[in-house]
NULOPA-416861 format. One record per residue (C-alpha): residue in three letters; z, y, x. Coordinates in Angstrom, 2 decimals, padded with zeros to 5 digits. Layout:
% residues N
{residu->ALA; Z->Z; Y->Y; X->X};
...
//
This chain:
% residues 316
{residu->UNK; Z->-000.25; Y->204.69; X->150.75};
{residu->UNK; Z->-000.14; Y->202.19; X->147.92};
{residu->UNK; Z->001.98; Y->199.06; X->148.95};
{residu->UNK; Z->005.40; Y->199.90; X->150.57};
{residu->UNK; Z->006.68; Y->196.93; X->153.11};
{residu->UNK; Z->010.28; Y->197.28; X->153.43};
{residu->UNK; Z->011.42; Y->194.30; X->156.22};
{residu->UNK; Z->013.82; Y->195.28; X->158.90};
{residu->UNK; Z->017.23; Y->194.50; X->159.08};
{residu->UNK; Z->019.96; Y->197.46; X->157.85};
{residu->UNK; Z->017.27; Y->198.92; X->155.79};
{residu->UNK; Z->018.47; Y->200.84; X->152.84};
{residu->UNK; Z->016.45; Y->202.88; X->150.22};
{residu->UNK; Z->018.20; Y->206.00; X->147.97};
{residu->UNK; Z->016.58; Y->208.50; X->145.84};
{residu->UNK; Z->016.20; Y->212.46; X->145.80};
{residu->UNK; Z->014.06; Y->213.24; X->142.82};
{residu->UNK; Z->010.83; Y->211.81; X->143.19};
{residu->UNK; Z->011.03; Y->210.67; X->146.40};
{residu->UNK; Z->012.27; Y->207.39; X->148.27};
{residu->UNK; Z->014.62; Y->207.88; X->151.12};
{residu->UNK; Z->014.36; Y->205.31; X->153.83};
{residu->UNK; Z->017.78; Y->204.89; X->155.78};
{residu->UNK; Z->017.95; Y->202.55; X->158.87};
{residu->UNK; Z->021.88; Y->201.86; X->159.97};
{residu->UNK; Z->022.92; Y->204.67; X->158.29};
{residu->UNK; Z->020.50; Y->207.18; X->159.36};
{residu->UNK; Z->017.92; Y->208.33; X->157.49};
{residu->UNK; Z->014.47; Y->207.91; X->158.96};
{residu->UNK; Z->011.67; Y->208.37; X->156.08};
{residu->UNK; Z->010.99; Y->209.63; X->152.83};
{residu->UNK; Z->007.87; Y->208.71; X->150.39};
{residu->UNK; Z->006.81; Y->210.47; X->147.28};
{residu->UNK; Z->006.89; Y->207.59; X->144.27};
{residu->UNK; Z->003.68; Y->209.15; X->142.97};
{residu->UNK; Z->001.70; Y->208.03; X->146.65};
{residu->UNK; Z->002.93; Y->204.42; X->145.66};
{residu->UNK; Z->002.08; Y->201.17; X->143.15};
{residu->UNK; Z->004.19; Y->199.07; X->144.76};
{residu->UNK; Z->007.32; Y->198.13; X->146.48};
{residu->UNK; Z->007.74; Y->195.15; X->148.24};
{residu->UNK; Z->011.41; Y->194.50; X->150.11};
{residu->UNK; Z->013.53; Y->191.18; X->152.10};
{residu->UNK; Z->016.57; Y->190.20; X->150.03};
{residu->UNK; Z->018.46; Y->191.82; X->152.97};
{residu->UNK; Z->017.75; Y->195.36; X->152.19};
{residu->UNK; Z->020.16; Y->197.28; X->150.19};
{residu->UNK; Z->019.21; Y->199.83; X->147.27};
{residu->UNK; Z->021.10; Y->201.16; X->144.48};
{residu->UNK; Z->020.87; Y->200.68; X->140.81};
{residu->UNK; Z->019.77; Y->204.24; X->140.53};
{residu->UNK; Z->016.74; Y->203.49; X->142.81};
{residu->UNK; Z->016.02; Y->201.04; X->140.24};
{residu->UNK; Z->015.92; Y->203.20; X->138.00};
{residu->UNK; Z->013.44; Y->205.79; X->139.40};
{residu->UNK; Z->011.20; Y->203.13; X->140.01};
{residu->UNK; Z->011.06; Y->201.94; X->136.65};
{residu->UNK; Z->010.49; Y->205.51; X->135.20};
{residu->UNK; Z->007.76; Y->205.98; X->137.58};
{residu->UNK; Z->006.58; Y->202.70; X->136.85};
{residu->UNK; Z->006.36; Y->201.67; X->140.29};
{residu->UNK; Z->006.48; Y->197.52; X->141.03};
{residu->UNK; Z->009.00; Y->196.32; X->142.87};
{residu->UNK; Z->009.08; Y->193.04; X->144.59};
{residu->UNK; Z->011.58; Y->191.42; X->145.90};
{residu->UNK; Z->010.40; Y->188.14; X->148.32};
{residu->UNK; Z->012.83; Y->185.72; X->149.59};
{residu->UNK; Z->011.41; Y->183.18; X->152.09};
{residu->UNK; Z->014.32; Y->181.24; X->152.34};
{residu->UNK; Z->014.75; Y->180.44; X->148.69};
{residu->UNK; Z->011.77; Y->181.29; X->146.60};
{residu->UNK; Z->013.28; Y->180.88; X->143.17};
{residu->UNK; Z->014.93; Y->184.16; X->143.60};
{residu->UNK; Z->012.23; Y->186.51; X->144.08};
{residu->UNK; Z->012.36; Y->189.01; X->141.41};
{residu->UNK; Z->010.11; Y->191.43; X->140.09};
{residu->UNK; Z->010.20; Y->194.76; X->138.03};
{residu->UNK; Z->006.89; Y->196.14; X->136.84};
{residu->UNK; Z->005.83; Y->198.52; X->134.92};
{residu->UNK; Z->005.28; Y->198.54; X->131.12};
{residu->UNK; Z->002.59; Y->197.56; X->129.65};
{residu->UNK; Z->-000.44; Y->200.35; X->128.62};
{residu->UNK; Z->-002.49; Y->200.32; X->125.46};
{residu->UNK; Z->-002.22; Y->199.91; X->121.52};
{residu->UNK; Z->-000.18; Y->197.16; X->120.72};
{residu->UNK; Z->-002.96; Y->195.96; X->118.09};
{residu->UNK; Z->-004.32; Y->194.38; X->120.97};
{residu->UNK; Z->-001.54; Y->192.52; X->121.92};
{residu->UNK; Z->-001.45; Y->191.35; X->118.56};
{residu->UNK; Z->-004.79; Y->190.17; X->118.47};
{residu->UNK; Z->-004.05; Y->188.32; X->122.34};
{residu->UNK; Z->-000.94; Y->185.86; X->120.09};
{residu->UNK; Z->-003.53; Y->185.10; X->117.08};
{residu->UNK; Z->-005.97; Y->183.64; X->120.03};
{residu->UNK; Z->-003.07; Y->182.08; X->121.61};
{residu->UNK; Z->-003.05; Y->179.88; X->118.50};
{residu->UNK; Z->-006.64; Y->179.34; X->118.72};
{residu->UNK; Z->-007.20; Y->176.04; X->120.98};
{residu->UNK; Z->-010.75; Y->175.89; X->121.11};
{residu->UNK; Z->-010.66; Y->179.56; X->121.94};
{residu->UNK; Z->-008.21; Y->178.75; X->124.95};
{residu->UNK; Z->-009.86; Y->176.10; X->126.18};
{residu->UNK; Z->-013.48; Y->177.67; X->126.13};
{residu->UNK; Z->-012.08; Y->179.94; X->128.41};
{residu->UNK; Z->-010.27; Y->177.67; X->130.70};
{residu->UNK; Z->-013.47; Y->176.11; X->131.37};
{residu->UNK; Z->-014.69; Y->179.25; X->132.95};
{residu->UNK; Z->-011.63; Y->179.65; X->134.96};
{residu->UNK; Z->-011.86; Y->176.44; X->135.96};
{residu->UNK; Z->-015.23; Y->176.14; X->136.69};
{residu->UNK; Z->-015.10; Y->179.27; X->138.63};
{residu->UNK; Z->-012.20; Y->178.01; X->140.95};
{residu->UNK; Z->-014.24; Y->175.10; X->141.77};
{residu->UNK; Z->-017.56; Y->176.40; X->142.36};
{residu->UNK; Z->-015.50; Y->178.93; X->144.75};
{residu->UNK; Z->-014.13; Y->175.56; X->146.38};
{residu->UNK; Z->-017.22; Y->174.34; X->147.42};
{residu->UNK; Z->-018.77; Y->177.56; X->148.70};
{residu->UNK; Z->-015.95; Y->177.95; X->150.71};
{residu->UNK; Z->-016.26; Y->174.53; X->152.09};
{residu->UNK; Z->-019.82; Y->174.72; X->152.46};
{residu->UNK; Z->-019.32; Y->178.09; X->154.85};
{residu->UNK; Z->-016.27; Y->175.71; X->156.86};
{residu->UNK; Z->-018.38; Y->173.07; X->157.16};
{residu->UNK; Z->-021.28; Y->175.08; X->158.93};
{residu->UNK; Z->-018.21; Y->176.88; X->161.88};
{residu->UNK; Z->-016.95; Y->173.58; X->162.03};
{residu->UNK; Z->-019.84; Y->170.44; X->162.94};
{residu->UNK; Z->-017.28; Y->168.68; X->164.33};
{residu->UNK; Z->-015.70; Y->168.38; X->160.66};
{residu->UNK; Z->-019.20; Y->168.03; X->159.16};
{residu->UNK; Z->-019.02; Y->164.41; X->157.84};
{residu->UNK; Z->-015.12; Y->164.82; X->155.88};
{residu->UNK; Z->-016.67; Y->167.88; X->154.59};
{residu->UNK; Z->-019.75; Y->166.97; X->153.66};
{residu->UNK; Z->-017.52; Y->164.13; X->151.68};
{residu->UNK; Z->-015.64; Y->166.96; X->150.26};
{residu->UNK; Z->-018.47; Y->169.50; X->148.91};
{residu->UNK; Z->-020.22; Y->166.47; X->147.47};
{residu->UNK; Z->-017.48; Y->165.25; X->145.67};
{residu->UNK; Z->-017.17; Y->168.69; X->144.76};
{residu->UNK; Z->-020.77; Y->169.18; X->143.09};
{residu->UNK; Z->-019.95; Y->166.13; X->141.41};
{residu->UNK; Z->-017.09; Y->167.41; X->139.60};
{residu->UNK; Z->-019.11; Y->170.56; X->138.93};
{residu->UNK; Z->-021.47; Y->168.81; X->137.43};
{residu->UNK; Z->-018.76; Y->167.13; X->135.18};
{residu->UNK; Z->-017.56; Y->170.48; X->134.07};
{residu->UNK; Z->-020.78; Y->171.98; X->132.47};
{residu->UNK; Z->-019.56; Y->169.38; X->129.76};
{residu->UNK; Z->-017.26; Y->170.20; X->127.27};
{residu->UNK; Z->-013.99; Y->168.91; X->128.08};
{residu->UNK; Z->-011.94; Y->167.46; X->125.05};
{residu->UNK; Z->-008.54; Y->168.40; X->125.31};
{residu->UNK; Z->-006.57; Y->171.43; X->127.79};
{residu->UNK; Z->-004.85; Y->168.28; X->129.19};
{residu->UNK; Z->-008.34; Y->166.97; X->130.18};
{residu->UNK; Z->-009.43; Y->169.58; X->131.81};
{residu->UNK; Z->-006.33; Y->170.44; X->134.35};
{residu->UNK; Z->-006.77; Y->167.02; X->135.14};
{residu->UNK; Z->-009.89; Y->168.03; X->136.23};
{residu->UNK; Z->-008.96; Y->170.95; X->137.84};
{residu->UNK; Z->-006.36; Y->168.60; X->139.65};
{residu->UNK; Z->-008.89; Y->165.92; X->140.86};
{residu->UNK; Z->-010.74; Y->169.31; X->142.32};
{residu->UNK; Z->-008.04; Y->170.14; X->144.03};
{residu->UNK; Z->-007.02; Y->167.46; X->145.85};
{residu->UNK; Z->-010.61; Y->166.75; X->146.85};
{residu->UNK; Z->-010.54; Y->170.37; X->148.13};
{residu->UNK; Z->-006.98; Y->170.70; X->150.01};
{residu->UNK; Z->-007.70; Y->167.57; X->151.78};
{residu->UNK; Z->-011.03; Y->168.62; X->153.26};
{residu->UNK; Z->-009.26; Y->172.62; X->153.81};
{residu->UNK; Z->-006.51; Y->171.25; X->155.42};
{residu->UNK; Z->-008.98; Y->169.48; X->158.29};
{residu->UNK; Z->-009.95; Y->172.92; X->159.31};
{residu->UNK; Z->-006.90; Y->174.20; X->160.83};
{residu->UNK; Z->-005.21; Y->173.22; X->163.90};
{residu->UNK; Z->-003.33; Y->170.12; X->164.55};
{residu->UNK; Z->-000.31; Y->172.52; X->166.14};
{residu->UNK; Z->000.33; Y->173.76; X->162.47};
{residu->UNK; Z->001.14; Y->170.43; X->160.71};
{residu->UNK; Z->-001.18; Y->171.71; X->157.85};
{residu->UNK; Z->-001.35; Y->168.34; X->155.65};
{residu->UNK; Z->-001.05; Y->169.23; X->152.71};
{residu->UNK; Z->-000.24; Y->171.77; X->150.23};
{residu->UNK; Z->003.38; Y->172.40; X->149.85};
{residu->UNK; Z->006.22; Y->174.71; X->148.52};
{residu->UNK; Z->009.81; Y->175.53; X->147.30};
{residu->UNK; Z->010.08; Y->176.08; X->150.21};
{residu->UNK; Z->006.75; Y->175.70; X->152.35};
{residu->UNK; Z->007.24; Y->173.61; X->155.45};
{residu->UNK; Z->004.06; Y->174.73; X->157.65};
{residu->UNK; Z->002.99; Y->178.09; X->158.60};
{residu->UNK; Z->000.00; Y->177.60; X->156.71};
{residu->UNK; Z->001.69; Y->177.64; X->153.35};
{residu->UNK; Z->003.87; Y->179.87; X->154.03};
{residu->UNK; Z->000.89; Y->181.96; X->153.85};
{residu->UNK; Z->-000.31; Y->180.43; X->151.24};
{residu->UNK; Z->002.83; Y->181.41; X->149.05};
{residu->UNK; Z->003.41; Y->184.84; X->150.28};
{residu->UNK; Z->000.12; Y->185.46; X->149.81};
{residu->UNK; Z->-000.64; Y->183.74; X->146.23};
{residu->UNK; Z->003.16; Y->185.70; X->145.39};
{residu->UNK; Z->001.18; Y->189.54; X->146.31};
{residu->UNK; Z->-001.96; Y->188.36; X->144.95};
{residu->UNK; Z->-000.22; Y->187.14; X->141.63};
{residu->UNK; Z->001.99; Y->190.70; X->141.00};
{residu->UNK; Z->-001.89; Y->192.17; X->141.25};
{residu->UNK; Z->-002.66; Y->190.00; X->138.65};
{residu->UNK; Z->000.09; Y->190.85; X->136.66};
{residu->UNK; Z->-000.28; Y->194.83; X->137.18};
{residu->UNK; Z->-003.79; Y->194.58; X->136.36};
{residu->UNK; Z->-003.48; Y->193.05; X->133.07};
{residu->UNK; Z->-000.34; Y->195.56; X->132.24};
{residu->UNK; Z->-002.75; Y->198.42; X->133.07};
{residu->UNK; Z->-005.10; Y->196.25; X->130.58};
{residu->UNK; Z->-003.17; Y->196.69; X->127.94};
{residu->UNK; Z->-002.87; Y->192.39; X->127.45};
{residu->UNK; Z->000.76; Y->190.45; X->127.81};
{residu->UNK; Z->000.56; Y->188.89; X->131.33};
{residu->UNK; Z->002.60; Y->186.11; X->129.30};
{residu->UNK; Z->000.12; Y->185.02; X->127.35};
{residu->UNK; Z->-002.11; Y->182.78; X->129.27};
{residu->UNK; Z->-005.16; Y->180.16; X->127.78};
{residu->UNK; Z->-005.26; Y->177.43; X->130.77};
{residu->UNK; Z->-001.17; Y->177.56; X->131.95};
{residu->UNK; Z->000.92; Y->177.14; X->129.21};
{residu->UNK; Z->003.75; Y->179.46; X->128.38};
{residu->UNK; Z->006.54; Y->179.09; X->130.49};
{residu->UNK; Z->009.94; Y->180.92; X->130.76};
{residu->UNK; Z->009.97; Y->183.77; X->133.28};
{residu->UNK; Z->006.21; Y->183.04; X->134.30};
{residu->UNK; Z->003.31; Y->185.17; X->133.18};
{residu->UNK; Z->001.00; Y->182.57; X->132.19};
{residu->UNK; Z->-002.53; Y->184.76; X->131.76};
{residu->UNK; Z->-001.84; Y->186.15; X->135.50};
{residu->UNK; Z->-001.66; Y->182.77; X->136.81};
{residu->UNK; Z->-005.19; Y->182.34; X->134.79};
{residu->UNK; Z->-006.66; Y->185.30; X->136.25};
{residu->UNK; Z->-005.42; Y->184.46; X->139.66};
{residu->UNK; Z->-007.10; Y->180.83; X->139.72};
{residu->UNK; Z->-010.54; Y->181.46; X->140.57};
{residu->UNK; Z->-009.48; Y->184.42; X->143.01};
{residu->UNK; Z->-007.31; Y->181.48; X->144.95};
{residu->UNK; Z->-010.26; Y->179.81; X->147.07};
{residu->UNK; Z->-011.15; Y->183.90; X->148.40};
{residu->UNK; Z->-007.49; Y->184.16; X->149.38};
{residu->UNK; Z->-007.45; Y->180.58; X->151.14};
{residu->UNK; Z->-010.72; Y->182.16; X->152.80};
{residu->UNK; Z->-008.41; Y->185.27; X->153.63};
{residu->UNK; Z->-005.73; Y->183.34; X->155.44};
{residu->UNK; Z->-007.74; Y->180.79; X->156.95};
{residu->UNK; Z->-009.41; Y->184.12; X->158.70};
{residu->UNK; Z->-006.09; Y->185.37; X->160.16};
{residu->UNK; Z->-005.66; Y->182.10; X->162.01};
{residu->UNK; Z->-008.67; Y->181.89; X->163.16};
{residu->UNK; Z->-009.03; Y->185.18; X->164.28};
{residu->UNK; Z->-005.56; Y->184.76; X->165.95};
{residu->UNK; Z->-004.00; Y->187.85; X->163.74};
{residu->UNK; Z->-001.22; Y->184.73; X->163.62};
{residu->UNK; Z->-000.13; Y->181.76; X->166.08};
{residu->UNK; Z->002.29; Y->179.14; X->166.03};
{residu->UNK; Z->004.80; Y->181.49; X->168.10};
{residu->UNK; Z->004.53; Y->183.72; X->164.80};
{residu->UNK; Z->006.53; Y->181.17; X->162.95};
{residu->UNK; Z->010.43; Y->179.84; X->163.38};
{residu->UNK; Z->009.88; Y->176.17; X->163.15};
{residu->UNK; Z->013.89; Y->175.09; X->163.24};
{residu->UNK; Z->015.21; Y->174.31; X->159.77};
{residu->UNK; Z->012.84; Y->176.34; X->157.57};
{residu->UNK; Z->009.22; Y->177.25; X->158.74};
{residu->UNK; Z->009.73; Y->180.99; X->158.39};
{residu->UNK; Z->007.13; Y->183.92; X->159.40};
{residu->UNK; Z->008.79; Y->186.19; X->162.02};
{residu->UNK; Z->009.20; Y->189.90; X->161.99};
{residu->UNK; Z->005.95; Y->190.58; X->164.15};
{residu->UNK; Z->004.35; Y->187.92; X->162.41};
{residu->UNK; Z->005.00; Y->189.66; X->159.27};
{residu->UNK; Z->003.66; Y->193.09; X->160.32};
{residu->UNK; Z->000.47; Y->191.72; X->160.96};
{residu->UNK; Z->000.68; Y->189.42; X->158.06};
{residu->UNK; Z->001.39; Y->192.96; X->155.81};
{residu->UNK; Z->-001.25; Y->195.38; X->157.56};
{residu->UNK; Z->-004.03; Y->192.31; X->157.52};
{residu->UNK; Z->-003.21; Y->192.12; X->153.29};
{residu->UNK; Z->-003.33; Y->196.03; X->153.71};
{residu->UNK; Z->-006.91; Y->196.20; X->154.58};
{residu->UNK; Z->-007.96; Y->193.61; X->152.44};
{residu->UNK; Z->-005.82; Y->194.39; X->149.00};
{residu->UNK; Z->-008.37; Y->196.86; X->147.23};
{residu->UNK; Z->-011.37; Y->194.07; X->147.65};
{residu->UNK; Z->-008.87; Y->192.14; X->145.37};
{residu->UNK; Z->-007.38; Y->194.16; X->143.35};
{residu->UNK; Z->-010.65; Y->195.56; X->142.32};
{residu->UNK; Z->-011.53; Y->192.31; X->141.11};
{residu->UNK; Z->-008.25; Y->191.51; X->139.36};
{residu->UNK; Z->-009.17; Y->194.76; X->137.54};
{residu->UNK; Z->-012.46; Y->193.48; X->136.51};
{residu->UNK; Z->-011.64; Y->190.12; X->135.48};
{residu->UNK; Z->-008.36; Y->192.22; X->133.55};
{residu->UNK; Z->-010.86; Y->194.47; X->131.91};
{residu->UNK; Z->-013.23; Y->191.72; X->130.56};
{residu->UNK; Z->-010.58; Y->189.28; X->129.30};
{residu->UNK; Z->-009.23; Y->192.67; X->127.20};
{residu->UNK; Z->-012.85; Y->193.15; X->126.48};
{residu->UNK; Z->-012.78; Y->189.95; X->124.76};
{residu->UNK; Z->-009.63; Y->190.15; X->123.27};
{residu->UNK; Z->-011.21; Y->193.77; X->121.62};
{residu->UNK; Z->-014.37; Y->191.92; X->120.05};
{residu->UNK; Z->-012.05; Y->189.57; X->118.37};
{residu->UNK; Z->-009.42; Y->192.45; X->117.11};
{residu->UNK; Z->-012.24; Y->193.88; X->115.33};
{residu->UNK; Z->-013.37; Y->190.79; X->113.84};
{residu->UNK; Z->-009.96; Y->190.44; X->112.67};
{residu->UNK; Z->-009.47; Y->193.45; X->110.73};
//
């Protein structure tokens, strides 16, 4: 076990040594050795103590918490960040370094949008019926691929690039799903369609990956080239997450078509919220697919600190 889903209602987690107790109405009902686990994921419902926190920072354990209702309080405690602090020193000279940042966005960018295209180019051939808006779409596409093999001038120029791209995109992705699931557009804060929410809970897992995997790097997750810094955000996992985005839209595209989730999945009054069944499925589908991703967050982690090496030792 790596990734710990803690969703039912009454839930509590306590502590006996190493191990997390799992109590259900009082009662206890499982325990779990913190050294079997990376992660921790838990509904705002669930009740744990300040001492749990804790033991799951001292075994450096990640702990998130999601709220579907009001995203802007998920919360997250991860674990510290590995490797000689020389190299974090070296990652806020580069920061200064513009054309260093935005060689680099190019390649994120460029990534993300070649990834687009493929992934509407493999839509367009399950889907004939959709073949002329996507044909539209990927050509549009190789257009604006085209457009980025040239140097852009300016960080400013290029996400409005990488904007252009991505309306193109989301307007032919949308097209693919049902009409039931009032998929228009993309959306958050909070998502309105079952698609995006998703979307969100799935860029959210994806993105603490991100942010473990540069930790484990030895790089400040803060420190990104393309996003800018932003309180409470960690900038350089929203960089390394961008090209990965178009395989995760793949990844949830799949569970609707493959019917892992419906419409009945989803509470539709107020808030478009994923159910509790829903949910399981949602959580043992990103199960089975996690280590494909997080293998590549890991590479992409280890090559950015690669970079950020060859530079440290051309600065001393």
């Amino acid at each position: 076990m790596k990734t710990l889903f803690v969703e039912k209602q009454s839930m509590e987690l306590r502590y006996e040594r190493a191990c997390l107790l799992l109590y259900h109405e009082g009662k206890r009902v499982s325990s779990v050795p913190l050294a079997q686990l990376e992660r921790i994921v838990v509904a705002p419902h669930v009740a744990l103590s300040a001492g749990v926190l804790g033991l799951v920072a001292e075994k450096e354990v990640a702990l998130l918490v999601l709220n579907s209702r009001y995203p802007e309080r998920i919360a997250v405690l991860s674990g510290s960040i590995k490797g000689d602090v020389h190299r974090r020193m070296c990652q806020y000279q580069l920061h200064q370094d513009d054309a260093f940042r935005l060689h680099w966005s190019m390649q994120l960018v460029r990534l993300k949008t070649l990834r687009q295209y493929r992934l509407l180019i493999t839509l367009k051939k399950n889907r004939p019926d959709l073949r002329y808006a996507l044909t539209q779409a990927t050509s549009a596409l190789k257009g604006m691929l085209a457009d980025l093999d040239t140097e852009a001038v300016s960080l400013a120029s290029l996400r409005g690039k990488e904007g252009a791209a991505a309306a193109v995109y989301f307007k032919a992705y949308t097209q693919v799903f049902a009409g039931a699931l009032n998929f228009t557009d993309r959306n958050r804060r909070p998502p309105k369609d079952p698609v995006n929410v998703c979307l969100s809970l799935a860029y959210t897992l994806f993105y603490q990956e991100a942010v473990n995997a540069l930790k484990a790097s030895g790089l400040d997750p803060a420190l990104g080239c393309f996003h800018e810094l932003y309180y409470s955000r960690d900038s350089l996992a929203c960089d390394l997450l961008e090209p990965v985005r178009p395989l995760i839209d793949a990844w949830v595209y799949g569970l609707f078509q493959h019917h892992t989730l419906r419409l009945e999945d989803f509470n539709l009054d107020e808030l478009c919220l994923l159910q509790v069944a829903g949910k399981q499925r949602f959580y043992e589908a990103f199960r089975q697919t996690v280590p494909a991703f997080r293998r590549l967050l890991r590479r992409y982690a280890r090559f950015a600190a690669n970079i950020v090496c060859q530079h440290e030792f051309a600065l001393c």
